[in-house]
Biopython code that builds the backbone (N, CA, C, O; Angstrom):
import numpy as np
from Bio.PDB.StructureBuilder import StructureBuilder

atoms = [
    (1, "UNK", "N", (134.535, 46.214, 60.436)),
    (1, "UNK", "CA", (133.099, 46.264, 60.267)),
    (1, "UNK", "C", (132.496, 44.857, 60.354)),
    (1, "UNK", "O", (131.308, 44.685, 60.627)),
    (2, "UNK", "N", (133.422, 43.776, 60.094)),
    (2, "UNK", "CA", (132.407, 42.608, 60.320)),
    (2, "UNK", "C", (132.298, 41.933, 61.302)),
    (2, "UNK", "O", (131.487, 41.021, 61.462)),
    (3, "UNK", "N", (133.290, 42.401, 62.229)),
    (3, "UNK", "CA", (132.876, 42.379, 64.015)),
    (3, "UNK", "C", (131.723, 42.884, 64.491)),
    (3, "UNK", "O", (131.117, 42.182, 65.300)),
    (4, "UNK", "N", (131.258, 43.954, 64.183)),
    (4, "UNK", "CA", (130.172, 44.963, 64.128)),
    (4, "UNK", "C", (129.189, 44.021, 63.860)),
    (4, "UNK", "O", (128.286, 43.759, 64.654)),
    (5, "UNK", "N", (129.337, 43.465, 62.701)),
    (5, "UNK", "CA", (127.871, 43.160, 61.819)),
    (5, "UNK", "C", (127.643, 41.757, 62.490)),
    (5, "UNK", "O", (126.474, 41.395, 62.627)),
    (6, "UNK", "N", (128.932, 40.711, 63.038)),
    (6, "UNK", "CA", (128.612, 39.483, 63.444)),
    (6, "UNK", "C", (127.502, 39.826, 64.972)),
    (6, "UNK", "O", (126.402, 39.403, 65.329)),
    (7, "UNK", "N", (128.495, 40.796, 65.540)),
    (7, "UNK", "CA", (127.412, 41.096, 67.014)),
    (7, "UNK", "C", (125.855, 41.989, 66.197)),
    (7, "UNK", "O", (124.750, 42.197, 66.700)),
    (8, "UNK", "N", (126.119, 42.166, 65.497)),
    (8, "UNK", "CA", (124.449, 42.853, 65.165)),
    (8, "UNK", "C", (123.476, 41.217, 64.912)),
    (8, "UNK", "O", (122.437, 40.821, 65.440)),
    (9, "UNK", "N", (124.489, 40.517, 63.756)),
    (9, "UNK", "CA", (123.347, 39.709, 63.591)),
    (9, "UNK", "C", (123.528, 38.467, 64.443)),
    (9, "UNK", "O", (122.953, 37.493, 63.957)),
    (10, "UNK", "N", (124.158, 38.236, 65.564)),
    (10, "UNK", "CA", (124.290, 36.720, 66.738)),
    (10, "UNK", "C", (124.328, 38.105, 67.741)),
    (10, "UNK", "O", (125.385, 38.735, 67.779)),
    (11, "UNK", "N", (123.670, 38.368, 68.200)),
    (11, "UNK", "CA", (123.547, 39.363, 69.515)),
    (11, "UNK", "C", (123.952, 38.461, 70.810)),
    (11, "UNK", "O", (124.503, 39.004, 71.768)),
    (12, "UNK", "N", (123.607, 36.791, 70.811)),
    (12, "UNK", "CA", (124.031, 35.855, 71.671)),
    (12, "UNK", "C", (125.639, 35.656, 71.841)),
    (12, "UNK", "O", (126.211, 35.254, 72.855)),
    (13, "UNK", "N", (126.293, 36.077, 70.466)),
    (13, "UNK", "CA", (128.148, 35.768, 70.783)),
    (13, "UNK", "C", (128.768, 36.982, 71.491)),
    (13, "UNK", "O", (128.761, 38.177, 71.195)),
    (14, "UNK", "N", (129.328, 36.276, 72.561)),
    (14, "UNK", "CA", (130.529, 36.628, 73.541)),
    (14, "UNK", "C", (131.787, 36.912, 72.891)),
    (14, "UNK", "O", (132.477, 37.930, 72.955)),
    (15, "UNK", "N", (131.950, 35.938, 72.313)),
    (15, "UNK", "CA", (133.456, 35.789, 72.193)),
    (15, "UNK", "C", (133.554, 35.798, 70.484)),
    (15, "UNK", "O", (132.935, 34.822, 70.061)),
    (16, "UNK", "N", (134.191, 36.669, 69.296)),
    (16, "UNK", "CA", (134.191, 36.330, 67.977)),
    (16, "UNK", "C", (135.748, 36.083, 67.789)),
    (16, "UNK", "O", (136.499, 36.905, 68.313)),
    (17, "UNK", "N", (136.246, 35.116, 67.150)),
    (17, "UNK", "CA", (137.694, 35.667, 66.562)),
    (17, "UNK", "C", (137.714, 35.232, 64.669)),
    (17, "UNK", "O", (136.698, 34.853, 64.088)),
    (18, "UNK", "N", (139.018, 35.392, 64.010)),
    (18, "UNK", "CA", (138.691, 34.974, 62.659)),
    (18, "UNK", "C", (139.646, 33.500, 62.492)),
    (18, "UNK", "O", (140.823, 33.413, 62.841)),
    (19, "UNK", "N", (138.874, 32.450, 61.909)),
    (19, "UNK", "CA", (139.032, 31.278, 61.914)),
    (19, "UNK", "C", (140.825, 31.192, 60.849)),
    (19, "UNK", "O", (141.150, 30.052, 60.517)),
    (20, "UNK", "N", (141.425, 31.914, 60.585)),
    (20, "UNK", "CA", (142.345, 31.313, 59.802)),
    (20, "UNK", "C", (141.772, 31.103, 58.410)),
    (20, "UNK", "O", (142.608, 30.849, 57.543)),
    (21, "UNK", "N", (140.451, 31.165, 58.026)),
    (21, "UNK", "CA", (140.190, 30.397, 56.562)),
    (21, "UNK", "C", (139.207, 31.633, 56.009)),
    (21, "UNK", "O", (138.336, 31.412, 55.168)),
    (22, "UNK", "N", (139.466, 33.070, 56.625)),
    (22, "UNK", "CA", (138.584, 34.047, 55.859)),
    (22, "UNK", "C", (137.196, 33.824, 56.400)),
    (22, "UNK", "O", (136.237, 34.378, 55.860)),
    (23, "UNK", "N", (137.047, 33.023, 57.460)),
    (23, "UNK", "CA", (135.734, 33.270, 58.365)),
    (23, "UNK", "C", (135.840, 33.469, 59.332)),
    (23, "UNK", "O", (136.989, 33.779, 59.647)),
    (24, "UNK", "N", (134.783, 33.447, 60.480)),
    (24, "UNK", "CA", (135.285, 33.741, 62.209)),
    (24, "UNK", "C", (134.184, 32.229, 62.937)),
    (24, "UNK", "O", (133.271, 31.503, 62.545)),
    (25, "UNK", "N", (134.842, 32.387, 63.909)),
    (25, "UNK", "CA", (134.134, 31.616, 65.136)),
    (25, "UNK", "C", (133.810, 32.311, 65.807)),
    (25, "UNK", "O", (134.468, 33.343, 65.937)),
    (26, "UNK", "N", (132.789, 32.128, 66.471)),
    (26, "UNK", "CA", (131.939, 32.311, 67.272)),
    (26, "UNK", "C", (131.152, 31.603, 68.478)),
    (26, "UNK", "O", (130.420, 30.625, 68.328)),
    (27, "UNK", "N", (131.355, 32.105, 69.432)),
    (27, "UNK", "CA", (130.755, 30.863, 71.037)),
    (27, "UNK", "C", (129.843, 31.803, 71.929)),
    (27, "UNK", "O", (130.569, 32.740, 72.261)),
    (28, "UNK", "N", (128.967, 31.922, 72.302)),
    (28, "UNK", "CA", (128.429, 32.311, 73.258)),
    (28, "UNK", "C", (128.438, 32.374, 74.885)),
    (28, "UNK", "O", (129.511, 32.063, 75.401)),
    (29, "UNK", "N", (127.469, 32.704, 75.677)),
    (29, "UNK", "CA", (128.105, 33.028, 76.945)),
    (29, "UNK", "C", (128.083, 31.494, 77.655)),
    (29, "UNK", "O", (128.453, 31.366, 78.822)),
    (30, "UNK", "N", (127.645, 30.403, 76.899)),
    (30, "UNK", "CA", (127.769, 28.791, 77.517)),
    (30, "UNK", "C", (128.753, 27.940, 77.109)),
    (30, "UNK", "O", (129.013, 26.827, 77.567)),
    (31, "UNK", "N", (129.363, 28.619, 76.088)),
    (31, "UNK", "CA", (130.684, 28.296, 75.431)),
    (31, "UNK", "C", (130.204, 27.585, 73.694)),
    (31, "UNK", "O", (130.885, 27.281, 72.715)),
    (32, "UNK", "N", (128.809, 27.548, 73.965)),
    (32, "UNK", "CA", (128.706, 26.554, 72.974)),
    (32, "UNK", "C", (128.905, 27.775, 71.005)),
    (32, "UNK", "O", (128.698, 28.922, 70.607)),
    (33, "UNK", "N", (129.331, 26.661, 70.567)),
    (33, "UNK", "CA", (129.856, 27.321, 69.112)),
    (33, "UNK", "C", (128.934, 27.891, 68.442)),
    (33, "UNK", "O", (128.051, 27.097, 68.118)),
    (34, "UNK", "N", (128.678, 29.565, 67.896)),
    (34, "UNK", "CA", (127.720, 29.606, 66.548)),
    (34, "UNK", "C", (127.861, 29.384, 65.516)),
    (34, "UNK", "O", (129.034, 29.548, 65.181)),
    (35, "UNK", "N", (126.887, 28.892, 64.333)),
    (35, "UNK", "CA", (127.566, 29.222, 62.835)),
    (35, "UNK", "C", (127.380, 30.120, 62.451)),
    (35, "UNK", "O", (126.200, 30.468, 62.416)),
    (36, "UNK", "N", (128.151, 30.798, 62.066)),
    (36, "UNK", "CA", (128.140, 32.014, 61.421)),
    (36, "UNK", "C", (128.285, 32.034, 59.608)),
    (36, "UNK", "O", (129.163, 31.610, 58.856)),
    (37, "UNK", "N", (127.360, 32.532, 59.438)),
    (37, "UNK", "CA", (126.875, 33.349, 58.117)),
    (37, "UNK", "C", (127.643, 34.031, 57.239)),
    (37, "UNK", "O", (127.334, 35.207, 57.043)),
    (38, "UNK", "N", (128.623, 33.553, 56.629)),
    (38, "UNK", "CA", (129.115, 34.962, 55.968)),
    (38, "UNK", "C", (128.740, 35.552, 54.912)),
    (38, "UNK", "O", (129.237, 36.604, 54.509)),
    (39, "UNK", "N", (127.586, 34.768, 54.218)),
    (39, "UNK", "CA", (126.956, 35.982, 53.051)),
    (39, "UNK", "C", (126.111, 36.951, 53.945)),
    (39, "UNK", "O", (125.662, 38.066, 53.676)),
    (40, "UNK", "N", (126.029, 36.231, 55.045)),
    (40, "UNK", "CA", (124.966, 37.319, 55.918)),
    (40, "UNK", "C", (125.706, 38.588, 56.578)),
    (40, "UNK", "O", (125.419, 39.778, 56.449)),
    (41, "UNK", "N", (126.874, 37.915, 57.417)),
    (41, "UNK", "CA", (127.549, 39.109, 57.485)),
    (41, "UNK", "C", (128.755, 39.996, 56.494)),
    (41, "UNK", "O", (129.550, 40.922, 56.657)),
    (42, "UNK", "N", (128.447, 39.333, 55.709)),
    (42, "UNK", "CA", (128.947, 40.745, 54.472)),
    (42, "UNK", "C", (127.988, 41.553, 53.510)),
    (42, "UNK", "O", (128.232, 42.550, 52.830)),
    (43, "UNK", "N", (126.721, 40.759, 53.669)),
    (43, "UNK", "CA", (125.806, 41.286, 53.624)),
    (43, "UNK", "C", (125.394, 42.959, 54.713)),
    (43, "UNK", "O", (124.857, 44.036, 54.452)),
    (44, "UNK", "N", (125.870, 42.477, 55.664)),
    (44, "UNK", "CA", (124.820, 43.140, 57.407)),
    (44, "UNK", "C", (126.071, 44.346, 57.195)),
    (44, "UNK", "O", (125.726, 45.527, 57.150)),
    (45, "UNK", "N", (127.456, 43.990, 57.077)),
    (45, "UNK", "CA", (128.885, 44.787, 56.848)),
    (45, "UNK", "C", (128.617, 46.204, 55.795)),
    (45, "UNK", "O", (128.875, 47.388, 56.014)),
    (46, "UNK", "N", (128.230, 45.790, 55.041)),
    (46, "UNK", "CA", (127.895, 46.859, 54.001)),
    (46, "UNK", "C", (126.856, 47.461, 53.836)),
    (46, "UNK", "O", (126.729, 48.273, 52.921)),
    (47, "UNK", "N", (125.811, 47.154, 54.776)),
    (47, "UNK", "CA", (124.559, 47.992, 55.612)),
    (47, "UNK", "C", (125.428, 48.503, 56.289)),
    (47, "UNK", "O", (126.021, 49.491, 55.855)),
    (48, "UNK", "N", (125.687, 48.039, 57.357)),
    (48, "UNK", "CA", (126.684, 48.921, 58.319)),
    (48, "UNK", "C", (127.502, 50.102, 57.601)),
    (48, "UNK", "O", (127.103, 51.241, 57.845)),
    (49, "UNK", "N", (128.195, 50.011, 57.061)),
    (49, "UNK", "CA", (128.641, 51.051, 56.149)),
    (49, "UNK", "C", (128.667, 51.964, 55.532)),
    (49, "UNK", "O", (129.454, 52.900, 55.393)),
    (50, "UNK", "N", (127.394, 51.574, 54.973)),
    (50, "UNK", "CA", (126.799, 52.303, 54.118)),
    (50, "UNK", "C", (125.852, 53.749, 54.961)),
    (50, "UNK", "O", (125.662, 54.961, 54.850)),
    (51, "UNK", "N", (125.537, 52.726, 55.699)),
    (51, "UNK", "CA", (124.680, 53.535, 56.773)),
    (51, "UNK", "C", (125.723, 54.799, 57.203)),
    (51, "UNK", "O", (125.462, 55.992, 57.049)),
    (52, "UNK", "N", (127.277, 54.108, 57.923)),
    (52, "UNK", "CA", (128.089, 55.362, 58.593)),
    (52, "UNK", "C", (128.525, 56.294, 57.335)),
    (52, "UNK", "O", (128.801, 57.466, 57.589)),
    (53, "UNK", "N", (128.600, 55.852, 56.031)),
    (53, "UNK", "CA", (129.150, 57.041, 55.008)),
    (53, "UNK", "C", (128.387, 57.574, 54.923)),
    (53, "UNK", "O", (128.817, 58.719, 54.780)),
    (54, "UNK", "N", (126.867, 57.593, 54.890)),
    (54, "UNK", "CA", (125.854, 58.343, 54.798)),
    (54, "UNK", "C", (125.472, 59.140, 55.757)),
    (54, "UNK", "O", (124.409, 59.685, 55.459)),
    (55, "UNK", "N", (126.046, 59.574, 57.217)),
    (55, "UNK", "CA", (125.819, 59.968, 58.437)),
    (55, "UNK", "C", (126.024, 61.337, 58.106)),
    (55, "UNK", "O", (126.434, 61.464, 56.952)),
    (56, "UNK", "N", (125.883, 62.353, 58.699)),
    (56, "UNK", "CA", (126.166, 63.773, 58.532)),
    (56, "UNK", "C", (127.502, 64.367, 59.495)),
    (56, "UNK", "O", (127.447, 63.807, 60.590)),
    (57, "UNK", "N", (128.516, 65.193, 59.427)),
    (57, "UNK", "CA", (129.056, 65.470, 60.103)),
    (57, "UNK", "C", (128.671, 65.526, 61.055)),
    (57, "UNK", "O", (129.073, 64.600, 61.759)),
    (58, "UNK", "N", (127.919, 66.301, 61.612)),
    (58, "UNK", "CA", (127.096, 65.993, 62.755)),
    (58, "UNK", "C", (126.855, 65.168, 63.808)),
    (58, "UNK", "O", (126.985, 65.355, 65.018)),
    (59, "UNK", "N", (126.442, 64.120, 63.107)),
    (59, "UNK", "CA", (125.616, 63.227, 63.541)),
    (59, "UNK", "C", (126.670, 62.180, 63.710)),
    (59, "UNK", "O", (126.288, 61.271, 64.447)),
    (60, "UNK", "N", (128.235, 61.996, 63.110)),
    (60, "UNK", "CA", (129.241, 61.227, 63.295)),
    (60, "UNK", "C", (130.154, 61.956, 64.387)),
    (60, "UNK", "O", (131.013, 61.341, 65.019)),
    (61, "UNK", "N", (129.898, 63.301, 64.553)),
    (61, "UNK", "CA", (130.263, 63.950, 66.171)),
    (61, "UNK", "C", (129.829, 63.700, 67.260)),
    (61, "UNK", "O", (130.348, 63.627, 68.374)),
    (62, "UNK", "N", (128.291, 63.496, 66.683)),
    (62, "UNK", "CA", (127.552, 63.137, 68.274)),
    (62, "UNK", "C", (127.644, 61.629, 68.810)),
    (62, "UNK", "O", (127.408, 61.239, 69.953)),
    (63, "UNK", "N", (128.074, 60.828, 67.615)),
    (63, "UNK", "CA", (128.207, 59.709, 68.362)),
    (63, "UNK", "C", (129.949, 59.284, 69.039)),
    (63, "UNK", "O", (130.284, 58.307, 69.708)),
    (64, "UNK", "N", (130.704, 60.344, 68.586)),
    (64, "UNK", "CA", (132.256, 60.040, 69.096)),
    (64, "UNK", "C", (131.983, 60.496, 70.376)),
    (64, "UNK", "O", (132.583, 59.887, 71.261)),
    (65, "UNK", "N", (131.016, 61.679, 70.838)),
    (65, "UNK", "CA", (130.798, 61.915, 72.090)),
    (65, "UNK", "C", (130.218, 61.416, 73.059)),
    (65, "UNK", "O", (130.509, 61.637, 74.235)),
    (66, "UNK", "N", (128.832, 60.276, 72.432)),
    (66, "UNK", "CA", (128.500, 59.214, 73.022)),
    (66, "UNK", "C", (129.577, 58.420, 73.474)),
    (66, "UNK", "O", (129.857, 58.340, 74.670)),
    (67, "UNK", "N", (130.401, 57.632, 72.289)),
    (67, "UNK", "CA", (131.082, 57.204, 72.597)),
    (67, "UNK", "C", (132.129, 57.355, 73.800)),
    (67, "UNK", "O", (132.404, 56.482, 74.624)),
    (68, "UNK", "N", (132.572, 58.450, 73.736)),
    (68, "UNK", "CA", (133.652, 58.964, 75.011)),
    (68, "UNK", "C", (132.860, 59.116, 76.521)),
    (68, "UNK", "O", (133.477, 59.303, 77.570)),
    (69, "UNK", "N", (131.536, 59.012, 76.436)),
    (69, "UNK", "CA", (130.914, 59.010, 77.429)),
    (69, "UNK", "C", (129.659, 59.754, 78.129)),
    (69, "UNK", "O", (129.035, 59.541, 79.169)),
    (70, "UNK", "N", (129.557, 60.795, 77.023)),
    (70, "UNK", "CA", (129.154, 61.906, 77.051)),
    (70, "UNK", "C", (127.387, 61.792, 77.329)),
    (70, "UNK", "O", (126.933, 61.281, 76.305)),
    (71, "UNK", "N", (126.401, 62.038, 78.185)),
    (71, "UNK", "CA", (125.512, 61.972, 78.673)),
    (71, "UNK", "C", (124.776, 63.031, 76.982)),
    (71, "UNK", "O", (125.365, 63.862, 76.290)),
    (72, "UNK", "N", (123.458, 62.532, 76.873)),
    (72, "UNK", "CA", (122.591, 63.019, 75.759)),
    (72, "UNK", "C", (122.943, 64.559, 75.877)),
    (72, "UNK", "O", (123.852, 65.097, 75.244)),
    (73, "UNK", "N", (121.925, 65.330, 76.961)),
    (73, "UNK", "CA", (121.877, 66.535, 77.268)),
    (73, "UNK", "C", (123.371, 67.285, 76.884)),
    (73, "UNK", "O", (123.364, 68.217, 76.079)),
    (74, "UNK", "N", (124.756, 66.784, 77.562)),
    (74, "UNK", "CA", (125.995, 67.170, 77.295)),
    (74, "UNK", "C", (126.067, 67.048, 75.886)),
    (74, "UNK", "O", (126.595, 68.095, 75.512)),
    (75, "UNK", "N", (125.747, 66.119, 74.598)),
    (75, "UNK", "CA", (126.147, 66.208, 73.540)),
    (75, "UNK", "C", (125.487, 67.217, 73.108)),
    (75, "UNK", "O", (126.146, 67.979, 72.400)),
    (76, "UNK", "N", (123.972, 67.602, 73.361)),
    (76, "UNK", "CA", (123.276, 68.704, 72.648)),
    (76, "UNK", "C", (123.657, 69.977, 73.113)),
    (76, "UNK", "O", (122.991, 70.845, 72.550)),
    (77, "UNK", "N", (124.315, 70.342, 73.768)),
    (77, "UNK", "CA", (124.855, 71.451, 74.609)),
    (77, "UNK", "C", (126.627, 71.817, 73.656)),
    (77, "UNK", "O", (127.173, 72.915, 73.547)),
    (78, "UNK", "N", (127.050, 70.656, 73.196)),
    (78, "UNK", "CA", (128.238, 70.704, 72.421)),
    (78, "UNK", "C", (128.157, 71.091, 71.029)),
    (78, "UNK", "O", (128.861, 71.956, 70.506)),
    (79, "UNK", "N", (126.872, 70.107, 70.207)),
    (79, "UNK", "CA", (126.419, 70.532, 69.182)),
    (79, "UNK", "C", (125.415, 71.182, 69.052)),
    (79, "UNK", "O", (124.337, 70.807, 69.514)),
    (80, "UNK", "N", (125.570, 72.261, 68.409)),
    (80, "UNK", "CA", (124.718, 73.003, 68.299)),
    (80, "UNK", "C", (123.750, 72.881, 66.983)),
    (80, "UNK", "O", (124.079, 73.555, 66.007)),
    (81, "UNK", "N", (122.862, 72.262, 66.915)),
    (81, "UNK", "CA", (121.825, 72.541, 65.176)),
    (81, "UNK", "C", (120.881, 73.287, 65.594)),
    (81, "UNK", "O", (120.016, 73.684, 64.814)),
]
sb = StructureBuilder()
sb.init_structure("model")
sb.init_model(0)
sb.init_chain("A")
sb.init_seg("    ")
for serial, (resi, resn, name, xyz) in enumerate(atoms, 1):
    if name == "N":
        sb.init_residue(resn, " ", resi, " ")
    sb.init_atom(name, np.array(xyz, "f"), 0.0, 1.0, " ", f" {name:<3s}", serial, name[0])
structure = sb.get_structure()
């Protein structure tokens, strides 16, 4: 989840990995380095989270089908509400 939350909140980083010291690096598409936040993204992590435990069966189906590829119309045709 805090891969998730670093690209939510630096939408500019390309590239994330985790620094060895319980943080990550971060570079963008010019190579140059971001700083990254980590009260922010453990902050943004547990929005994130919170948000997917709160999702409805449903609504955590329709996005595995997004996910796999699945065109809008095709997911509403699968799920039925």
């Amino acid at each position: 989840m805090e891969h998730e939350a670093i690209y939510n909140l630096y939408p500019n980083a390309v590239n994330v990995n985790e620094d060895g010291n319980g943080g990550f690096r971060a570079v963008d598409i010019d190579g140059n380095e971001i700083t990254i936040d980590m009260s922010a993204v453990n902050t943004k992590a547990t929005e994130l989270q919170t948000a997917e435990d709160n999702k409805s069966a449903s609504e955590r189906a329709k996005q595995k089908l997004r996910n796999m590829g699945f065109a809008e119309d095709e997911v509403a045709l699968l799920i039925h509400e």
